[in-house]
C-alpha positions in Angstrom: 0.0 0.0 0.0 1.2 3.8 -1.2 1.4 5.7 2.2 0.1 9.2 2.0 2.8 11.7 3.5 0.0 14.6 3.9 -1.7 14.9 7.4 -5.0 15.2 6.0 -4.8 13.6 2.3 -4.8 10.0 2.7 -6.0 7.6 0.2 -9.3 5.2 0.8 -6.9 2.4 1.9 -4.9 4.0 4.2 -8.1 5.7 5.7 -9.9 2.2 6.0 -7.0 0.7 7.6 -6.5 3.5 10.1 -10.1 2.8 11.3 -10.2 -0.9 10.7 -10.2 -3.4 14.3 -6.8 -4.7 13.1 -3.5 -3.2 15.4 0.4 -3.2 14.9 2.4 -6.4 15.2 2.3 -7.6 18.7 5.0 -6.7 21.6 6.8 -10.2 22.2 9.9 -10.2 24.8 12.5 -11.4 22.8 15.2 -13.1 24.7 18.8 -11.2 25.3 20.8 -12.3 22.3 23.3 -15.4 23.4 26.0 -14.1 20.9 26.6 -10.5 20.6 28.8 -8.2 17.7 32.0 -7.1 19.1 32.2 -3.1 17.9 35.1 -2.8 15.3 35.0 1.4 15.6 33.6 3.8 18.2 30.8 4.2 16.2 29.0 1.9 14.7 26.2 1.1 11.8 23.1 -1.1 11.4 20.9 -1.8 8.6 16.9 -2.9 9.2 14.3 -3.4 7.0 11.1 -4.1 8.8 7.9 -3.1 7.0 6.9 1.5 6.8 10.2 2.9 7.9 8.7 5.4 9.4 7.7 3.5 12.3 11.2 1.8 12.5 12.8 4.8 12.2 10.6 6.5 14.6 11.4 3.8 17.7 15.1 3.5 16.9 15.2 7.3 16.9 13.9 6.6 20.9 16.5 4.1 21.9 19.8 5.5 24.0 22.7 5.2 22.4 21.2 6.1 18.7 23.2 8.7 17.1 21.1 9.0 14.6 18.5 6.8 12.1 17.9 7.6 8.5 15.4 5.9 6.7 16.0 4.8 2.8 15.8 1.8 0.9 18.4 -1.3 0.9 18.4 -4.9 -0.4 18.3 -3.8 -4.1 20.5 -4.2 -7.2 23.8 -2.3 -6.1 23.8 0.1 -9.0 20.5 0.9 -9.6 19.2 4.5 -8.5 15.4 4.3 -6.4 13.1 6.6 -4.8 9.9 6.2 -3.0 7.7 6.0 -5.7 9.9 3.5 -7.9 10.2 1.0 -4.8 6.7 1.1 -3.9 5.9 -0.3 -6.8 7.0 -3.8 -5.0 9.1 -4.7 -8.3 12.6 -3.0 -7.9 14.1 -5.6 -5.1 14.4 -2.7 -2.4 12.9 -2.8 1.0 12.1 0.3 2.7 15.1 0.0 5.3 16.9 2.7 8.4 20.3 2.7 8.9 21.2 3.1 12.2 24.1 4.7 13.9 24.8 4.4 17.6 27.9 4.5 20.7 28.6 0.5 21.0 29.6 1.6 24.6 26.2 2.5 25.1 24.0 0.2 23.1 25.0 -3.0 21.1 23.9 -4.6 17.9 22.3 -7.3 20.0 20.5 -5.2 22.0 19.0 -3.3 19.2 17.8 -6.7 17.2 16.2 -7.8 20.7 14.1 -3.9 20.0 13.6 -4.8 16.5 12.1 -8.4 17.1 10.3 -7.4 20.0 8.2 -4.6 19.1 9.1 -3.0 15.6 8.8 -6.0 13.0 6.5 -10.2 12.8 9.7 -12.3 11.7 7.1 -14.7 10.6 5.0 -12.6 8.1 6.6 -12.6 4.4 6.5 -9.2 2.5 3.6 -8.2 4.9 3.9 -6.3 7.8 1.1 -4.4 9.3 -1.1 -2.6 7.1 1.6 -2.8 4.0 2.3 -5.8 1.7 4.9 -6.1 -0.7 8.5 -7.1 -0.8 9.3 -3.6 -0.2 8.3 -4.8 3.2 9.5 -7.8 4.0 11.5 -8.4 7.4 15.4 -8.2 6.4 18.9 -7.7 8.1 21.7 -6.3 6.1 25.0 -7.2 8.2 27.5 -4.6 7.6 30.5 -7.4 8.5 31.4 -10.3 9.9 30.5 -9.8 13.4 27.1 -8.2 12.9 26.5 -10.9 10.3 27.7 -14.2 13.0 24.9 -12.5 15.6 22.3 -12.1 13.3 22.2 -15.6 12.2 22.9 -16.6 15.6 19.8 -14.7 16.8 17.2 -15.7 14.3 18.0 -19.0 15.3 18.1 -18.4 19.2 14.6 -16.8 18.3 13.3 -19.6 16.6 14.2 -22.4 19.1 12.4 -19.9 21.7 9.2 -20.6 20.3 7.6 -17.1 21.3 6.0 -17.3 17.6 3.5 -20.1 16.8 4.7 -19.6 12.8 8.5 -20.0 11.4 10.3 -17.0 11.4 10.9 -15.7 7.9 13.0 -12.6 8.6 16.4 -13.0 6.2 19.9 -12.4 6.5 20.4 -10.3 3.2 23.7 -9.3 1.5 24.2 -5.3 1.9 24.1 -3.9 -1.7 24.1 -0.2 -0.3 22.0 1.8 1.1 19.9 5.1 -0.6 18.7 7.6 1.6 14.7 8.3 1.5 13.3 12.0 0.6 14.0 14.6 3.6 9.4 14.5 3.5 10.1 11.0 5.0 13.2 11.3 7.5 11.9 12.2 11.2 8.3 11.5 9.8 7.0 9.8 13.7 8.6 13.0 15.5 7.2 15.4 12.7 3.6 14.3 12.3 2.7 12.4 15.5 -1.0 12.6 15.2 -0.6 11.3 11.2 -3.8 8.9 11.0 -1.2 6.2 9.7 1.1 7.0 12.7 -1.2 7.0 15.0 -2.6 3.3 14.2 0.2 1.5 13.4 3.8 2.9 15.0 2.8 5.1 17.9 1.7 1.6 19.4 5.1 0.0 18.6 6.7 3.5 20.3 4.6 3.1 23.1 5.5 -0.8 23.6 8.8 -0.2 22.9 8.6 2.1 26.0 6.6 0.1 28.6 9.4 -3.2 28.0 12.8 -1.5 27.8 12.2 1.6 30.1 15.7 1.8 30.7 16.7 1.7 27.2 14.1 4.5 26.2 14.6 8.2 26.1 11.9 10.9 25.4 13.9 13.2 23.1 15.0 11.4 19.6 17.7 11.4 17.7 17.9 13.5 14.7 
């Protein structure tokens, strides 16, 4: 589904599913990851793809330690040139995707795919996440080297002997192609338009969850 980016324009679709009985993907505690990535430089990177990047954006932006979160697109043929419009036509290979940077001394790349699993993305959903369908939104890691790439794989199989998901997790370990930064109308989009109808439905509740569980790891102001 095309997201509207205008606070009042928003197509039949997107209205229905703002008002529809269905909610965002359910908080689940994931478990504290068994192997970890050991930081190779003071500040690190992290790619996600999740489903809207607006809402991943908008809870990684919340998480101490985040420098900063940029939402764009990754997963796509490495040369090829995309924007919003191109990719959510579902046919270009890209997933709407952040990139996340963030102190290692104050947050890890474990502890920010134990946020991502437990309230941002279903691992068990293919190319669907809540209201959006579409390999543009499919559930995807894009390790940046080796060690983010060992504890990824270690983790999605830690997650699915836990069993906290009565379907097989279908989340993927991707090979990073590079990454392409989104229009400025979509960076910051949570903190910019908080009472969006989309926003409001479907990523203020993942904010919100993300909150309640990791209280410690939350902080009210986000980063840029």
């Amino acid at each position: 589904m095309r997201r509207s980016k205008g606070l009042f324009l928003l197509p039949l679709a997107a209205l229905a599913a703002a008002s529809s009985p269905l909610h965002a993907e359910p908080a689940v505690p994931a478990p504290i990851p068994a192997l970890d990535a050991q930081p190779t430089r003071s500040l690190e990177t992290a790619i996600f793809a999740g489903g809207c990047y607006w809402g991943v954006e908008g809870v990684f932006s919340h998480v101490k330690g985040v420098r900063l979160v940029v939402a764009g697109f990754a997963g796509g043929p490495r040369d090829r040139k995309v924007d919003y419009d191109m990719v959510s036509g579902g046919d270009t290979g890209f997933a709407e995707s952040v990139r996340v940077t963030y102190d290692p001394k104050l947050v890890s790349y474990g502890t920010l795919l134990r946020i991502f699993f437990s309230v941002i993305t279903d691992p068990t959903t293919l190319n669907y996440q809540r209201p959006d369908s579409g390999t543009q939104y499919r559930s995807a890691l894009f390790p940046l080297n080796a060690e983010q790439d060992k504890a990824a794989r270690a983790y999605l199989v830690q997650l699915q002997k836990a069993g906290l998901w009565r379907d097989p997790i279908v989340t993927r370990v991707e090979p990073f192609t590079g990454f392409q930064d989104a229009g400025a109308d979509h960076q910051d989009f949570m903190a910019r338009y908080p009472y969006h109808p989309y926003i409001q439905r479907w990523d203020m509740p993942k904010l919100k969850a993300f909150r309640a569980m990791y209280p410690t790891l939350y902080r009210a102001v986000p980063a840029a």
